[in-house]
Backbone bond lengths (Angstrom), bond angles and torsions (degrees), N, CA, C in turn:
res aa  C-N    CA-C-N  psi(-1)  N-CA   C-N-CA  omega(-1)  CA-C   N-CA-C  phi
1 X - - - 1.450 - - 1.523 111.63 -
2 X 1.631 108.80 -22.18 1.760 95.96 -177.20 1.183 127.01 -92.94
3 X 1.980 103.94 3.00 1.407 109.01 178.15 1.891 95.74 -91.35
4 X 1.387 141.86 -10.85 1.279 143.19 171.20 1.809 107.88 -64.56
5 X 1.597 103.72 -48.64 1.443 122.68 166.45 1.548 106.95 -45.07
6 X 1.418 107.76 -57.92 1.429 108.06 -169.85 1.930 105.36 -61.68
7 X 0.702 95.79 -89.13 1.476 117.06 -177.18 2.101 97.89 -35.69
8 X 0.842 117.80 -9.08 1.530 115.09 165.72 1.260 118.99 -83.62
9 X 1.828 107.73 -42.69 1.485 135.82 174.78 2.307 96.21 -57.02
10 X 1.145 96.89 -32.78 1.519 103.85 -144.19 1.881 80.20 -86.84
11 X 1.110 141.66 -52.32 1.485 145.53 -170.25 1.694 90.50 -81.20
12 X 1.067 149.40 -1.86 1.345 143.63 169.01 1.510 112.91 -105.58
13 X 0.987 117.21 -1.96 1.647 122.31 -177.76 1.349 116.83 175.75
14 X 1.487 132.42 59.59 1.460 151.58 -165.02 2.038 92.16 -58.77
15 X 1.109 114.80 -49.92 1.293 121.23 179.26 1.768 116.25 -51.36
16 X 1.157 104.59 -23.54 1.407 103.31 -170.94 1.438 110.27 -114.96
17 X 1.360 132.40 -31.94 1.136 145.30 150.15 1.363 122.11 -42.54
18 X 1.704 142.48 97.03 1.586 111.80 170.46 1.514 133.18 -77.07
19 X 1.424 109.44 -3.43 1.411 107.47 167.49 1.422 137.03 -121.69
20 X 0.610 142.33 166.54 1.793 126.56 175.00 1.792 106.91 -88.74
21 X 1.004 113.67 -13.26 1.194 105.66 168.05 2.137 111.80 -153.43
22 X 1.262 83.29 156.02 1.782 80.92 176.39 1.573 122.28 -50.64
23 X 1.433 113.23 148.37 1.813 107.34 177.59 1.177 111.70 -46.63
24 X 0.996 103.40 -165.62 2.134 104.15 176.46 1.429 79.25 -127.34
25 X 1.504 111.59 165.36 1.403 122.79 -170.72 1.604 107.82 -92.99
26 X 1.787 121.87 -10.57 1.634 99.33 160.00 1.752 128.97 -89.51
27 X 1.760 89.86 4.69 1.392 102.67 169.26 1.644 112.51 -75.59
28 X 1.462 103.32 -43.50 1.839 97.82 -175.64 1.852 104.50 -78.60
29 X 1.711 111.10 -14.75 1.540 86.06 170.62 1.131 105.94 -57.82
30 X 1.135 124.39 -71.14 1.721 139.36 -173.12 1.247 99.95 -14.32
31 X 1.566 135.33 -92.82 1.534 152.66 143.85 1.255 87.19 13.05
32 X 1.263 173.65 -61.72 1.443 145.75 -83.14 1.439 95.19 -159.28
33 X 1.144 109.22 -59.10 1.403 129.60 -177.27 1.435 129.26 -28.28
34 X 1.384 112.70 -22.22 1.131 104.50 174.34 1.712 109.86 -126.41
35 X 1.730 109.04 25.09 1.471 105.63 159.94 1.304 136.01 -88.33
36 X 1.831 116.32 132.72 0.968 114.72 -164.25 1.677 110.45 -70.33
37 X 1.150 108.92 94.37 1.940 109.57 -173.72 1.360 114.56 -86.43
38 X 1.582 110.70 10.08 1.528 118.17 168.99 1.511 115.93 -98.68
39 X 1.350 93.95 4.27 1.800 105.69 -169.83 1.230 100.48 -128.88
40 X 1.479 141.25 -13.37 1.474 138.30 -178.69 1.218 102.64 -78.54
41 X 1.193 136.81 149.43 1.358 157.88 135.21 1.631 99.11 -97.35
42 X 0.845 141.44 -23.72 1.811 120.20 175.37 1.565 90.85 -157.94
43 X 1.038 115.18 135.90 1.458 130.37 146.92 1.387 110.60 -120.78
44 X 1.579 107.40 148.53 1.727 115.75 -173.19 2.073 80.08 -124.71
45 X 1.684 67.64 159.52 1.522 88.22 179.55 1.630 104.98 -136.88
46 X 1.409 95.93 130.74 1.763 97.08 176.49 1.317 124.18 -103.82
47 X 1.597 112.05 112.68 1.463 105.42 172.35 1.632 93.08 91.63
48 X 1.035 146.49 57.31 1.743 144.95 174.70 1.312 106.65 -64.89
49 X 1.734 102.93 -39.25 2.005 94.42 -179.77 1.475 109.25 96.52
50 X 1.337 117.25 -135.95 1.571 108.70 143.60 1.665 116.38 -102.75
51 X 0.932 109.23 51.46 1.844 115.52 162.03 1.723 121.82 74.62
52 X 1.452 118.87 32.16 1.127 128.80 -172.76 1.574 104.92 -61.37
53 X 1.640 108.83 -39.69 1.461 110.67 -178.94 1.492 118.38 -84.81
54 X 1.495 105.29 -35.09 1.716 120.75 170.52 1.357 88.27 -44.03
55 X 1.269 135.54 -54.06 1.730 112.84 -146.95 1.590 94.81 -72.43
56 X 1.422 107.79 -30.23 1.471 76.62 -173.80 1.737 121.53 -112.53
57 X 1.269 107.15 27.63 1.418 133.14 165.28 1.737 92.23 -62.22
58 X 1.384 90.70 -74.81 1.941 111.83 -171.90 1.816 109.75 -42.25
59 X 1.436 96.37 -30.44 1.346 100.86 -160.85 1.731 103.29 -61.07
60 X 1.956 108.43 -46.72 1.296 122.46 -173.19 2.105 118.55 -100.68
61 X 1.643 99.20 6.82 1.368 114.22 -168.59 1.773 93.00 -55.07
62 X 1.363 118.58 160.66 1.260 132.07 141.58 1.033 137.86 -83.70
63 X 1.589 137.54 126.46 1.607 115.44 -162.36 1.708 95.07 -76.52
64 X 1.543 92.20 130.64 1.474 105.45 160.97 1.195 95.03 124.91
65 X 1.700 133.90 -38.63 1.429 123.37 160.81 1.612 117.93 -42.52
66 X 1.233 89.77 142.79 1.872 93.01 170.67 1.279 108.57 -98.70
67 X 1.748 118.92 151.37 1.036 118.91 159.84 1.737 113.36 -115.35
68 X 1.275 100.39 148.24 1.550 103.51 167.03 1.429 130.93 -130.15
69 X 1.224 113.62 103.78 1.325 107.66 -163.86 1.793 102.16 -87.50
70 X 1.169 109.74 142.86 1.612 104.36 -178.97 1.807 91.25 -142.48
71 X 1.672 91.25 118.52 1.414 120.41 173.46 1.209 135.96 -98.98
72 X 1.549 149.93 137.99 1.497 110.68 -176.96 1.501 93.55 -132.48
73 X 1.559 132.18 29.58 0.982 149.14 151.40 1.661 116.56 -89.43
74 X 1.636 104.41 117.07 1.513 110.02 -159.93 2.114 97.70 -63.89
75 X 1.738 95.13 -46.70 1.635 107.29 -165.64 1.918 94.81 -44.92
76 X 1.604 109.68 -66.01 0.987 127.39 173.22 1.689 114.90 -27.99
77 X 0.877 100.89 -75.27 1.397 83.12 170.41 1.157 146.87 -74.88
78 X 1.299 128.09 -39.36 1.363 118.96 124.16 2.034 130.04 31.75
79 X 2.021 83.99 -79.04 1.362 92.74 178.90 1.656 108.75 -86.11
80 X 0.951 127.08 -37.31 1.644 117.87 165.36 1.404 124.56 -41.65
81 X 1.340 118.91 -28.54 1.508 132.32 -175.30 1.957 92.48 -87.79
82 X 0.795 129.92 -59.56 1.530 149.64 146.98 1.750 93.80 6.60
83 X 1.435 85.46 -80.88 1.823 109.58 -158.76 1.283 96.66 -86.86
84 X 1.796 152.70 -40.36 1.135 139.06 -157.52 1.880 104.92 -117.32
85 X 1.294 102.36 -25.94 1.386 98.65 -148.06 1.796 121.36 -71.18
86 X 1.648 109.57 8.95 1.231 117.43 165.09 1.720 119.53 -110.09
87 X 1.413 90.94 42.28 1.695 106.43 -168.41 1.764 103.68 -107.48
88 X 0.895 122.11 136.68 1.451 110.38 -167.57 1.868 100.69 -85.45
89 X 1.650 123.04 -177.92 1.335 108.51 -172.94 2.017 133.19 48.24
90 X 1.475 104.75 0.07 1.517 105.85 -172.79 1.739 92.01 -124.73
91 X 1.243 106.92 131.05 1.687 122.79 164.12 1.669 118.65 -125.92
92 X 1.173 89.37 115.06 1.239 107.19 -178.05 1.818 116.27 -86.36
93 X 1.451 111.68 118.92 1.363 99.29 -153.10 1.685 89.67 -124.16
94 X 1.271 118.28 161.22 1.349 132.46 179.30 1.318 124.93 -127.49
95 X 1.357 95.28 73.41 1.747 118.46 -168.66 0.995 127.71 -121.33
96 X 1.336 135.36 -173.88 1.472 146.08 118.68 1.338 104.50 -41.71
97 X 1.576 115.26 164.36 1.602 122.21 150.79 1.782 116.34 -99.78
98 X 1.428 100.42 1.64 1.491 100.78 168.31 1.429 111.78 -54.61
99 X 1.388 117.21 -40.50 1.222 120.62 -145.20 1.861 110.94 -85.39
100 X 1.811 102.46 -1.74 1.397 115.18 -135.17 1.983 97.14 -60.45
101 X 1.436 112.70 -18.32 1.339 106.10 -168.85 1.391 106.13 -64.06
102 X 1.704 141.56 -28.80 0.927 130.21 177.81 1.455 109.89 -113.99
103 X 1.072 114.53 43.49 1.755 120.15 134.78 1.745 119.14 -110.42
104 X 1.670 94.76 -22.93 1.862 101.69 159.67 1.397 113.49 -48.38
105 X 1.652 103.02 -50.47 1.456 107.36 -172.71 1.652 108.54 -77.31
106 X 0.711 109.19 -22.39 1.737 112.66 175.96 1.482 117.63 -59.60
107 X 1.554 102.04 -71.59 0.979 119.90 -160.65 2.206 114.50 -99.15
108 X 0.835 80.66 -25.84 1.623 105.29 -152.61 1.991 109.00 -91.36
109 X 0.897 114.57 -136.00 1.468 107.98 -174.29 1.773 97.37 -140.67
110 X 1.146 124.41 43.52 1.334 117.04 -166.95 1.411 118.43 -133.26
């Protein structure tokens, strides 16, 4: 159902969306694969979508790293808050990523 979500998001605003449909999940292993998650204290994520990469951020996170997802899709976020937002260490933000230096400072270790 969240690739119907996606692709609704994607024919309602092609400009703001970069894909027509969500990653596939051996694309975000790949993506992931070579972060050092024993050395993060916060990673931000831009644009999650509905969370193809979050799942597997979460999958290799450290407890005590923060995550920050920063969205500027209302639907989109929405469902991330849905699916993540009773997770402790994760903020789900409804933004730009221009802005990301002062949600670092907010939220983050910066």
């Amino acid at each position: 159902m969240e690739w119907l979500s996606f692709l609704k998001q994607y024919i309602q605003g092609p400009r703001w969306i970069g894909a027509i449909a969500p990653s596939s999940k051996y694309l975000a292993a790949k993506m992931v694969k070579d972060i050092a998650f024993d050395r993060a204290s916060c990673i931000v994520e831009y644009g999650p979508g509905t969370g193809m990469f979050t799942e597997k951020l979460l999958a290799n996170i450290q407890q005590g790293t923060i995550l920050i997802l920063i969205e500027n899709n209302a639907r989109f976020c929405h469902l991330l808050r849905k699916k993540y937002g009773h997770l402790p260490n994760i903020h789900i933000i409804h933004d730009s990523a221009v802005h990301v230096d002062q949600h670092i400072r907010q939220y983050g270790t910066g």
